[in-house]
C-alpha positions, 0 to 999 in steps of 0.5 A: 357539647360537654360542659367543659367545652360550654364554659370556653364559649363563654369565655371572655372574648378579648382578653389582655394579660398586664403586669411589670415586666417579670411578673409571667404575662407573656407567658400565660397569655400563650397558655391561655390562647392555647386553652381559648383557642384564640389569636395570641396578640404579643408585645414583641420586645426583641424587635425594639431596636432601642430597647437595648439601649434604654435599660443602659441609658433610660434618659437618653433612649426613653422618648424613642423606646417609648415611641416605637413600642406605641406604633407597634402596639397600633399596627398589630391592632389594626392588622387584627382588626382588619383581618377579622371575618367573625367576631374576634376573639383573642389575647394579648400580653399589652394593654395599649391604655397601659402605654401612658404609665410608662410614657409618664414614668419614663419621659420628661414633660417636653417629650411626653407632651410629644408623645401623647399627641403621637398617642390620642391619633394613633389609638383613638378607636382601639377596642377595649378587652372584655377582661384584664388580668392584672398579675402582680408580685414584689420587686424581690420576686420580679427581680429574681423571676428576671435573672432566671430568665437570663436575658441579657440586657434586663440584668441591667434593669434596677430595683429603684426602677421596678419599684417605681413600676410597680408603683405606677402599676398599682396607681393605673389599676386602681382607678382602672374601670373601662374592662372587667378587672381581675388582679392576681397576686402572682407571687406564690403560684406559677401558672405556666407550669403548675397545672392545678394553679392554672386552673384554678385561675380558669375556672374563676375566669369563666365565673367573673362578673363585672367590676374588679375582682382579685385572685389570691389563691394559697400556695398548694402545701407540699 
């Protein structure tokens, strides 16, 4: 076994990718599943069929929005933990911990009380990732990273709104401590199309101990 290949096995072995959205975490977790070789656990936001409707009218639609991303999010948890043979190994673009901030953000306190009862049932025994990968970037970037990708419906999504996300964001991280922690600032390097920022952030990956650590590599010069 070359050594390379001895440093995958010691990977992490459940690994989640967070951030607000813009920030790339889809998109590296696809990459880092192919690197692993690892079931790819994803958000799947085209299937919320009120997901639409909220980015025009957050008030009206939240509650369900909200809702049925939490009973989405189970499933695919217990569908993969019920489908495990061996000891799992995969990576995921959510942390279902992270479904809180949003319900804060999001929902007034008559509803949110509604759904935290609906969320202490449904993910009670969730497993905890070995590591979390925090990718963060400004607004402006986000911003920016959101009309290239062209997506309709997120043209309508305000800067007041991923400010106020990447607020909260910062606030869960900060006192976040149930998994390994790296935080990345993401907001100069592309780690999708960039080899060499990509392995970077692998390499620092595989030699991670415990407790939060930050990932803050400049630019390569041209």
């Amino acid at each position: 076994m070359s050594s390379s290949q001895q440093d995958l096995k010691q990977a992490p072995r459940f690994i989640a990718v967070e951030g607000p959205i813009g920030v790339g975490k889809t998109s590296l977790t696809k990459r880092l599943a192919e690197t692993f070789n690892y079931e790819l656990l994803l958000e799947n936001a085209e299937e919320n069929p009120f997901l639409d409707r909220f980015y025009q009218n957050p008030r009206q639609h939240a509650l369900a929005t909200q809702l049925f991303f939490l009973f989405q999010r189970a499933q695919q948890i217990e569908e993969s933990r019920q489908s495990d043979l061996f000891e799992p190994v995969r990576v995921s673009d959510f942390l279902i911990d992270k479904d809180r901030l949003f319900a804060e953000l999001n929902l007034e306190k008559d509803e949110y009380n509604l759904y935290h009862k609906v969320y202490q049932h449904l993910v009670i025994d969730a497993p905890k990732p070995d590591l979390v990968i925090y990718l963060q970037a400004p607004t402006e970037v986000l911003l920016k990273r959101i009309q290239k990708r062209g997506i309709p419906s997120e043209q309508m999504i305000e800067s007041e709104y991923l400010n106020q996300l990447n607020r909260a964001y910062t606030e869960f991280f900060h006192y976040y401590s149930d998994s390994k922690l790296l935080i990345v600032n993401s907001a100069e390097i592309d780690l999708v199309a960039d080899d060499e920022d990509y392995d970077q952030l692998v390499t620092y990956v595989l030699s991670l101990p415990n407790g939060t650590h930050y990932f803050n590599p400049k630019p390569t010069l041209l």
